[in-house]
N, C-alpha and C positions, 0 to 999 in steps of 0.2 A: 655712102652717107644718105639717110632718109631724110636732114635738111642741109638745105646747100643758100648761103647767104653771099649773094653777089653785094660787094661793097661797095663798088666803083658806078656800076646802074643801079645800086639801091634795088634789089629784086629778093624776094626769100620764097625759096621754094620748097615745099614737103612732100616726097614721096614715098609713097606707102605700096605694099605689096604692089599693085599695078595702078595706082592711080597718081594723080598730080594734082597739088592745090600751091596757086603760083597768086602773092601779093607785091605789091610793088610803090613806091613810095612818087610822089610827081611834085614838082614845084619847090621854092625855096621852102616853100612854109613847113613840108613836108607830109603831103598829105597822104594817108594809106589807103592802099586801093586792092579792092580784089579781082586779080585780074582773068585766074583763069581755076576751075576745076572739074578734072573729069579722068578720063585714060590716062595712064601715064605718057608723059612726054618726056623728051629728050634734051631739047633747048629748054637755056635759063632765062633767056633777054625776050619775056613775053609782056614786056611793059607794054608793045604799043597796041596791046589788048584792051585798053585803059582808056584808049583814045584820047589823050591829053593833047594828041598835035591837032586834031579835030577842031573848027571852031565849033565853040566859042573858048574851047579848054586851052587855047594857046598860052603857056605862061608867060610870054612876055603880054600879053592881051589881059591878064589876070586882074590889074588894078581897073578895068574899065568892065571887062564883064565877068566879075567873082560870082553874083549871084545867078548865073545862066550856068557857071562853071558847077558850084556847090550843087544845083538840082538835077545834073545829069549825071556827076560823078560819082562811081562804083564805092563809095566810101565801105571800109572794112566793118569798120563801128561805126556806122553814123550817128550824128550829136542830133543838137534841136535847134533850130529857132537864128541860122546864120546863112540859109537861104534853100536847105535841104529838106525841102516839103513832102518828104516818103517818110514813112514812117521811120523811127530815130530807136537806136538801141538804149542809148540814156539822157534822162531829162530830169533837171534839177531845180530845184527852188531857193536862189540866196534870201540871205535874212532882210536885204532890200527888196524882195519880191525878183528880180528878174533873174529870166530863163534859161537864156540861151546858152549853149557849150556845146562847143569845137574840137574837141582832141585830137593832137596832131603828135606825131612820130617823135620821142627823143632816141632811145637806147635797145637795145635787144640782148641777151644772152642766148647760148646752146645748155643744154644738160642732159647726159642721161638720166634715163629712167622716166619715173610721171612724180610730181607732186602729190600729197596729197592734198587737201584743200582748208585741211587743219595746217597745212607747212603755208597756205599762202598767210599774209600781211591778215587776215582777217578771220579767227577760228571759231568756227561758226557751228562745225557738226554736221558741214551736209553729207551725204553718200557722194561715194566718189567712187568709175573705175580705179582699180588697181592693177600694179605691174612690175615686173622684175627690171632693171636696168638693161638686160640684158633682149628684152621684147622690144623696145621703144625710145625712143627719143622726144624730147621737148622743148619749143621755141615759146622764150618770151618776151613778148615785145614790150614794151613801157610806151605811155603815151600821156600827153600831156596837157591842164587848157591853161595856161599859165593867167588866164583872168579870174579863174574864179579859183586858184590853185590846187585842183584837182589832177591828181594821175591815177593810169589806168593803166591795168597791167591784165596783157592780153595772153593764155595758156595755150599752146595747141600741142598735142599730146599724139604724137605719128606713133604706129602701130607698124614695125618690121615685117609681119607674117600675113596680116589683115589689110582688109581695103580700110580703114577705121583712122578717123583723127579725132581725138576730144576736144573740144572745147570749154576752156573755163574764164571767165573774168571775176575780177577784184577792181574796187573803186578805193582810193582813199583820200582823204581831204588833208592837204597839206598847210591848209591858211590857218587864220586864228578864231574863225567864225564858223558856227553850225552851218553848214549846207543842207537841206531835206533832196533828198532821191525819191522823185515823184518818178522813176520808171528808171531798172535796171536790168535787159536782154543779156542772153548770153550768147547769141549766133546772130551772125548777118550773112547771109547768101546774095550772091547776084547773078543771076541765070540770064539766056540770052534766050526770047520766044522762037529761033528758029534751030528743029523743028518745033512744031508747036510741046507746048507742054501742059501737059496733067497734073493736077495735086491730089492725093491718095491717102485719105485719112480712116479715120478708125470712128463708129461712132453706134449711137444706138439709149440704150432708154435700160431702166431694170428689166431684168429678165430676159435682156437681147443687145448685149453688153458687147462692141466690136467689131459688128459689121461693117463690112468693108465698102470704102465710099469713094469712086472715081468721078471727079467732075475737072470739061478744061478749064483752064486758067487764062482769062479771059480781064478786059479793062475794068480798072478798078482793085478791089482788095479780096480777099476769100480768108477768111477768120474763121479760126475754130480757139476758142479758149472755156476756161471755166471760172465763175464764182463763187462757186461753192463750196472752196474752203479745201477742197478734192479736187482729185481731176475730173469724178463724176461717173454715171452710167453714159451720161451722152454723150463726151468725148476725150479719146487718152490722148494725152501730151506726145504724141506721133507725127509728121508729116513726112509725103515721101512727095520727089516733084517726078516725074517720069515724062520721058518723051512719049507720045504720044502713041505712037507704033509699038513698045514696051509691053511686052508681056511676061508672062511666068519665067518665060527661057531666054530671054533676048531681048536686049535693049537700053538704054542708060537710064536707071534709077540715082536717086541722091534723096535718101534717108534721111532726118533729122529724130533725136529721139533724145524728150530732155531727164535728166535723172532728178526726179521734182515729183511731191507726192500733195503739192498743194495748186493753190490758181496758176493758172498759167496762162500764155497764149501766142499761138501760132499765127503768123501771115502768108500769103502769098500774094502779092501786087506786082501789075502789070501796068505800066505806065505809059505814054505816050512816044517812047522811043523804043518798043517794044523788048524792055528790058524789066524782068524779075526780080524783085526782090524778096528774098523769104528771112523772116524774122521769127526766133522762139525764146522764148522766156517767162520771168514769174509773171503772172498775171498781175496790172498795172490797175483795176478794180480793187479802190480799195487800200491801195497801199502807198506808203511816203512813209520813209524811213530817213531819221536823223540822224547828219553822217556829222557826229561832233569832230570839235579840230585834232586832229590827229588819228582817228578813229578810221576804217574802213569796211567794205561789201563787199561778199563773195555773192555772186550770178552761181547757179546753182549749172551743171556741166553739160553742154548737146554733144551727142557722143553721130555725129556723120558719117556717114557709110555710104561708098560709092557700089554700083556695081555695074558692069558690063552686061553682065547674064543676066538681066531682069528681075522682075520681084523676088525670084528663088532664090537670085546667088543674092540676092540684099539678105532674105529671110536667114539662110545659111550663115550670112557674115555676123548679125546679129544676135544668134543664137550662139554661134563661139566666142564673142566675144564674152556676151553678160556670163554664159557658165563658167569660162574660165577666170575675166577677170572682174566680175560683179558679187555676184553670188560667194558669201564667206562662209556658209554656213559645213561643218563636215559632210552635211548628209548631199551636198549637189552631187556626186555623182555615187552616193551608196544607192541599194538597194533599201529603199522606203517600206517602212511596215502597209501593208492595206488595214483600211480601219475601216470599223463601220459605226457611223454617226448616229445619233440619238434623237436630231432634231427632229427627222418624218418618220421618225418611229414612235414617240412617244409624244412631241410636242413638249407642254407643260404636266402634263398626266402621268405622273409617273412615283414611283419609291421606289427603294433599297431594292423589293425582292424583285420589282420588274425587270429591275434594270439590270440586275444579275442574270433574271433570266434568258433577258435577248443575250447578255453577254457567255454567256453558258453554251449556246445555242452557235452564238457566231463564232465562239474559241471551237467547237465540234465544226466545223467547216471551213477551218483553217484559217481565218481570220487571225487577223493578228494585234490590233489595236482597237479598244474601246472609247470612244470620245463622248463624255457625257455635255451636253450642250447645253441650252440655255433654260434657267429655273433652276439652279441648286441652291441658290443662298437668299438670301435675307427673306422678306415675305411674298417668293417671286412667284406667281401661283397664275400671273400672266404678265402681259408686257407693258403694264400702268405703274408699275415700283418696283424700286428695291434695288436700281443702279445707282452704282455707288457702295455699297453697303458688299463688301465683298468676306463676306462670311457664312458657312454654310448652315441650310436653313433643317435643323433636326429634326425639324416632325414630320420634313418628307423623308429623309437621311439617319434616321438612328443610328448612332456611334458614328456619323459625319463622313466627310469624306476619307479621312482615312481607314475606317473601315470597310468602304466601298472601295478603296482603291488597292489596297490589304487584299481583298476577294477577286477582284478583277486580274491583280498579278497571281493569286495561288492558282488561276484557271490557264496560266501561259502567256497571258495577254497585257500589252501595253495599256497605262490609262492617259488618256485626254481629256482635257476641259478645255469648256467655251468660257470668255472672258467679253467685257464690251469694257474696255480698262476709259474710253475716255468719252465716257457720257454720266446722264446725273438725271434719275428720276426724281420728280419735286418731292413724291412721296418716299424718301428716303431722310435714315438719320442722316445721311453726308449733308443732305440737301438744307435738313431743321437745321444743320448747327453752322452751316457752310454758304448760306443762298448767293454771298460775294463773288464765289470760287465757278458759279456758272457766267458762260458768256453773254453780256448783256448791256444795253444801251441804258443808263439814267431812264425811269420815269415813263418808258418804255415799256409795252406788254412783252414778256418773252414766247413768241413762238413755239409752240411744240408740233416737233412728230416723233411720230410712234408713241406719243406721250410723253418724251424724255427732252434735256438741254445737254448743251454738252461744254464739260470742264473746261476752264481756263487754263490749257497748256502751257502759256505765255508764261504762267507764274512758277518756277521752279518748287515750290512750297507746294501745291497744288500734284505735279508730279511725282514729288517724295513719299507724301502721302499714297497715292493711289498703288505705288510702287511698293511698299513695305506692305501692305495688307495682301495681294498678288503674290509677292514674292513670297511670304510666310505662308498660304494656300500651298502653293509649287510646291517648296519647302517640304512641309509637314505630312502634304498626302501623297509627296514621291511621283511629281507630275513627268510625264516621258514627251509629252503635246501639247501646245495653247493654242490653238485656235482664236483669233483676236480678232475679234469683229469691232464694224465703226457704221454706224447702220442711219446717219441725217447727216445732213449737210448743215453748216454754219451759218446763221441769220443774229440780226441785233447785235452787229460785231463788236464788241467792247469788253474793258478790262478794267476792274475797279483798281487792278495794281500800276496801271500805268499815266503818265501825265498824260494832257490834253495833247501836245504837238508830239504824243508815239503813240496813240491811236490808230494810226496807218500801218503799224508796225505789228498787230496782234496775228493778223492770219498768218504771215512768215515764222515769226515767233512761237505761234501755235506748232505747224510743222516741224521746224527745229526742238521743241519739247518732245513731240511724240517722238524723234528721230531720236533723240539721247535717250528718251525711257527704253525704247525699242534694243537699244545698242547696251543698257545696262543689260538688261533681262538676256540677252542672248550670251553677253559678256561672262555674266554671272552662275548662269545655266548652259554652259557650252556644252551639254548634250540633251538638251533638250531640242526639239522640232517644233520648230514655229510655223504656223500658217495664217498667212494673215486673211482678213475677207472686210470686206465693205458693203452691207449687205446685197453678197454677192461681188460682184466683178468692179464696186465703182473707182477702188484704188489697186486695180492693176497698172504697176506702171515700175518703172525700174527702180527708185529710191524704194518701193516697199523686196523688191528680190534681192538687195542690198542686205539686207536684215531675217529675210527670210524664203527659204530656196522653194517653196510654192507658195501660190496665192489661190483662194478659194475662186473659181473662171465666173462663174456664176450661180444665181439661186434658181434659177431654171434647167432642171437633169433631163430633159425632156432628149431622147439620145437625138432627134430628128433637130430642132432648135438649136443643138448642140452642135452642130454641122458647120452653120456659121459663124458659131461667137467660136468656137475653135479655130474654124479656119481664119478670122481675121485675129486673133490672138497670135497664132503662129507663125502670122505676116511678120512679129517682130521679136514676141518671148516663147524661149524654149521651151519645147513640150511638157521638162520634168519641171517647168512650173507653174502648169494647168491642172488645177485639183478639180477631180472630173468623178463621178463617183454615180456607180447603178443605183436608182432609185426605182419607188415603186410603179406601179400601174393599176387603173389609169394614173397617169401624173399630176403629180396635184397644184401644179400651174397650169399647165396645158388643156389636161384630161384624156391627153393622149395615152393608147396602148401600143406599145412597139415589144417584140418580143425580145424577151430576156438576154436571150443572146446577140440580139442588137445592140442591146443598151449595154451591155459590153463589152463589145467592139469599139461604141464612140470610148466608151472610158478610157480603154487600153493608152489612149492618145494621150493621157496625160498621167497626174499621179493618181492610181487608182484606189478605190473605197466605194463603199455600198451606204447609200442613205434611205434605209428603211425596217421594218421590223423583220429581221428575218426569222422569227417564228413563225409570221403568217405566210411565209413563202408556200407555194406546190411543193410536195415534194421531189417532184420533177426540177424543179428550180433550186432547193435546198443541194441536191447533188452535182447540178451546176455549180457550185459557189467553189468549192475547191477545184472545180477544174480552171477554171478564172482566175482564180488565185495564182495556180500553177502558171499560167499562160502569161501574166506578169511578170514575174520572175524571171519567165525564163527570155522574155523579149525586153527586160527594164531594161539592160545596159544599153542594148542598142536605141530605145527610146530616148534616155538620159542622154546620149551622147554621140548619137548616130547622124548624120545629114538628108533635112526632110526639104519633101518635093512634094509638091502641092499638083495631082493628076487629073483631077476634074473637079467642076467644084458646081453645087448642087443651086447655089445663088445664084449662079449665070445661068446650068441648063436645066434646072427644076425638075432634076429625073436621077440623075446618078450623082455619089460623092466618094471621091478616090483622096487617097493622100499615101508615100511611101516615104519609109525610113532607110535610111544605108549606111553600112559601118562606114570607119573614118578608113578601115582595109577592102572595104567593097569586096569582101570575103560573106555577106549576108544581109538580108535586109525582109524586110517588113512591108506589105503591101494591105492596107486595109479599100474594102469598096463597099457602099454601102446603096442597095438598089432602093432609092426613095419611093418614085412610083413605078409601078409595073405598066408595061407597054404590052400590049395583045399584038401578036401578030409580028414579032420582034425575031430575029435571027441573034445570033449571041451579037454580044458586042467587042470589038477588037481595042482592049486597053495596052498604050504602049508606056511603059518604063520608064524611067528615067536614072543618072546617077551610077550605074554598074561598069565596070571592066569590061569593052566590049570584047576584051582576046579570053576574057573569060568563060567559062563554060558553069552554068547552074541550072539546078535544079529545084524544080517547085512543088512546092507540099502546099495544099489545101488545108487548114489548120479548119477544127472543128471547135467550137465554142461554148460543147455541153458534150456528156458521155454520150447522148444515141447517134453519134457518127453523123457521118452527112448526107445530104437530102437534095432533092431537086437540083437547082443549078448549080450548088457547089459539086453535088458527085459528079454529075456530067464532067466538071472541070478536071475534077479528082482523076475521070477514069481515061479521060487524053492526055493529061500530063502525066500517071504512071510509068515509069521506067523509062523518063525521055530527060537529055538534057538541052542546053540551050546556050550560045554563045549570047553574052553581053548584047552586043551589038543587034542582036535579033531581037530582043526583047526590050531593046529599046526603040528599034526603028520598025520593025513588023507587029511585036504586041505579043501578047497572049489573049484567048479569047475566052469569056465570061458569058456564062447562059444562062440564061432568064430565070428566075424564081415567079412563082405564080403569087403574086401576094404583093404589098408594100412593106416599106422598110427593113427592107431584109438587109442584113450584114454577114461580110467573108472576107476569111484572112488569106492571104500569100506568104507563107514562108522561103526566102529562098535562100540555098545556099552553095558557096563555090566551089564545085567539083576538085 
């Protein structure tokens, strides 16, 4: 049994593939408490983990020191405002103005299988893992503040094969009087600072979207959230708490990672009995939601992940999880078309014949998918109008898209379009006949970036709309691709469609619109390939892999840049859904030049594509493209679905970046390195392995990245590993060794496979 409910100590226990998370009940009142999570264990009776018999927590001492009791006590959900001064998972506003609420333990069931979050008391549309009955088990608890008559029903969702527990809550107001929910979490952790412990977030700006961010956790609180409506470039809805000594291969990690594509926000607090608390949920900027009588809220789900083995085995556990049980789309584990993008090929400058021509050009190099991006419709000539207006604009397009899309299929080739389905240039007719339908505050100037406002989601009317003009585009010109960008963030929050006391309620409502648009269109178009993007990487985050099995990583192709918004991406979401794509050089972020066959090598790491004109390629480079191509295919499964290990990493030693793939049969695998700067004077370097059979025996192929074969340090490599093989174990614990290339940025592949 994955949960085990002692009745008689009031204790519930869940364990998961090798871990334990043990809560436990103290006092008449019945308070819930978390008492333990980590390694599996063995004993159920880990109440006095709780310290209840400690003073001041003695329950017969309870009527004389509750409020000493309340603020040291491990509460599961803590409330507000009844003596628990840590930060509180929900806090409420009655229609008399006060605060406070307590929820305390009434009833629990067991059930196979998972809910899903449309099945709880409150059908809302969020993303939710899914799961067979046969994978998993679910405990739920019921809780209750009998003063202000609110219950609360707590989901924890144990995973058989995985370190992995979900978490979900639902609130609902059982009195006869509106209640407002000024803050509704969906996880509460309680950590013990010995050893010390680290929190491990994800963070960064455009164009450097998920670098990875270690700092200890120390007195006081460490906040990472977003208000901007997104999760943002600067920080994804991530935290991980790690001991201290924790690293790639070893150590105790405890992941949180919440399935939420709007505000959110993370805690870590450290408090005066050097005890942790970490809390994640919708971001509390901004929102108060009216929980009418009868009515209830679903907390959107932290999906926690323990591991033993360090960042890796968290990275691993997360990545099987979301592929197999997040991602709905058919194509998470096919073989993806490589497309190549129109944006840094053409910009705004462009017609019919151009864009047949690149397409002409990239179908001869084996290409496979055309994605025409942004300026096909209304008067879109640059990026000052014409969102909104989604109709195609003929005098750059004669006979529209579907004549372009007609010519792009008779060449062999997929077609794609860019959309930005939920914004509103002023200079558009949506905007002349519509100015209500943007988000806006009364009286108030509106904000612009990029020049644009963005659609009132909240309003269903507003959705329909946007949805039937898209859909009839798809439709008509036989689309195979969307591409859906969301390129500002949300200011002058308001909704002419809503009362005054559900104005707190627009940015969640906002999210839950996009999430149903998102879920018809895929519903409707079940083969079509969606990629979603933010300009760039800002709504990477799991509620958008939910709906669509890549996300666009970044607007930065820069392959060098790419190193570590890659590597801190892969910290948590699978590779095949890093839309990662060869651009040109210099780059036209950076200005960097990196060679060809570097730029990739980073791609290869995710879903691959080419963003550039490849008519102006060298021809040196033009005969490159189909060996690349090839080189995907034939390494995609293993990518898609293989387990990655993160081997050196170029943010810590400013000199090398390794990362390798391995099947789930450890029968082959994938070793990319990529030499950032060159060192003079340097002996090879000894890279060791990780993840193989060590009673295995394999052999290594030096993989070449373009037709004129290999060169400098990779032939040296080439020409000692010729005709040699190599038991697991040696190349995990001795290495292979890697010789120097004279130059920077150089990249080389390791193919290997089991004798």
């Amino acid at each position: 049994m994955s949960i085990i409910v002692d009745e008689k100590k009031r204790i519930f226990k869940l364990d998961s593939f090798s871990s334990s998370y043990v809560m436990a009940l103290v006092d008449k009142e019945a308070f819930l408490g978390h008492a333990y999570y980590g390694r599996k264990i063995g004993d159920t009776d880990t109440a006095y983990l709780l310290r209840s018999e400690d003073y001041p927590f003695i329950p017969e001492k309870m009527d004389r020191e509750r409020v000493p009791f309340m603020g040291g006590f491990p509460f599961e959900f803590p409330g507000h405002g009844c003596g628990d001064f840590r930060t509180a998972c929900v806090e409420i506003r009655t229609e008399g103005g006060h605060t406070a609420v307590n929820p305390v333990y009434t009833s629990h069931r067991i059930f196979p299988g998972k809910p899903l979050l449309e099945g709880m008391p409150a059908k809302d549309g969020l993303p939710a893992v899914f799961a067979a009955e046969a994978d998993c088990s679910t405990l739920e608890l019921i809780l209750e503040d009998k003063a202000v008559s609110l219950e609360l029903h707590l989901f924890y969702t144990v995973f058989e094969k995985l370190d992995v527990i979900v978490k979900s809550a639902c609130i609902c107001n059982k009195g006869e009087k509106a209640i407002y929910l000024t803050k509704f979490l969906s996880s509460s952790l309680t950590f013990e600072n010995e050893p010390e412990l680290d929190a491990i977030t994800l963070h960064g700006a455009w164009a450097r979207e998920r670098n990875i961010q270690r700092r200890p956790v120390t007195c006081g609180s460490f906040r990472i959230e977003s208000r901007r409506g997104e999760p943002g470039h600067q920080e994804n809805p991530f935290m991980a708490i790690a001991e201290r000594s924790a690293d790639q291969r070893q150590g105790n990690v405890y992941g949180i990672s919440l399935v939420y594509s709007g505000n959110f926000e993370m805690e870590a607090a450290l408090d005066s009995s050097d005890s942790v608390r970490v809390t994640a949920g919708i971001g509390t900027d901004n929102f108060c939601w009216k929980l009418e009588a009868g009515s209830s809220f679903s907390a959107p789900e932290a999906v926690l992940v323990y591991s033993s083995q360090g960042l890796g085995g968290m990275s691993r556990t997360y990545h099987d999880l979301f592929r197999n049980h997040l991602i709905r789309s058919k194509y998470k584990f096919q073989d993806r078309p490589v497309l190549l993008n129109s944006w840094e090929a053409a910009y705004f400058d462009f017609d019919t014949e151009k864009l047949l021509g690149i397409a002409r050009e990239a179908a001869a190099r084996k290409v496979e998918l055309f994605v025409l991006d942004d300026g096909w419709f209304g008067k879109r000539d640059d990026d000052n109008t014409s969102l909104g207006d989604w109709f195609v604009n003929e005098k750059k397009l004669p006979g529209g898209l579907v004549r372009l899309s007609d010519e792009v299929h008779k060449l062999g080739l997929k077609f794609g379009l860019w959309f930005e389905p939920e914004m509103v240039s002023p200079d558009s007719d949506l905007y002349r006949a519509h100015p209500d339908w943007a988000v806006s505050v009364p009286g108030r100037r509106r904000s612009l970036s990029r020049n644009q406002l963005v659609l009132d989601y909240s309003r269903p009317e507003v959705c329909d709309y946007v949805y039937d003009m898209i859909s009839k585009v798809i439709r008509e010109a036989k689309i195979d691709y969307v591409k859906w960008d969301m390129n500002r963030a949300l200011t002058e929050v308001g909704s002419a469609a809503l009362p005054a006391d559900r104005q707190g309620e627009i940015l969640h409502r906002y999210v839950l619109g996009m999430y149903r648009l998102q879920g018809r269109l895929v519903s409707d178009f079940p083969d079509l390939l969606l990629e979603n993007c933010s300009a760039g990487g800002a709504r990477f985050d799991p509620g958008m892999i939910y709906f669509s099995p890549q996300i666009w990583c970044s607007d930065d192709t820069d392959a060098i840049e790419r190193l570590a918004i890659q590597e801190g991406t892969a910290l948590v979401y699978p590779l095949s859904c890093m839309g990662a794509h060869v651009s040109v050089c210099p780059n036209h972020v950076t200005r960097r030049t990196t060679p060809f066959s570097t730029r990739a090598a980073v791609a290869l790491a995710g879903t691959f594509g080419y963003e550039l004109d490849i008519t102006k390629l060298s021809e040196e480079d033009k005969k490159a493209v189909p060996h690349q191509i090839e080189l995907y295919h034939r390494f995609g499964s293993l990518m898609r679905e293989g387990d990655y290990y993160r081997l050196l990493s170029y943010s810590q030693n400013r000199r090398w970046d390794s990362w390798q793939v391995v099947s789930k049969d450890k029968k082959t695998s994938l070793v990319t390195l990529v030499q950032v700067i060159t060192e003079p004077s340097r002996r090879s370097r000894r890279l060791r392995l990780e993840g193989l059979d060590p009673d295995k025996k394999y052999r290594v192929e030096v993989v070449s990245m373009d037709e004129n074969g290999l060169k400098d340090g990779a032939a040296a490599d080439a020409a000692y590993l010729e005709g040699r093989s190599f038991f697991g174990s040696s190349l995990m614990n001795a290495g292979i060794l890697v010789h120097r290339t004279p130059g920077d940025f150089v990249g080389s592949l390791y193919y290997l496979t089991a004798e």
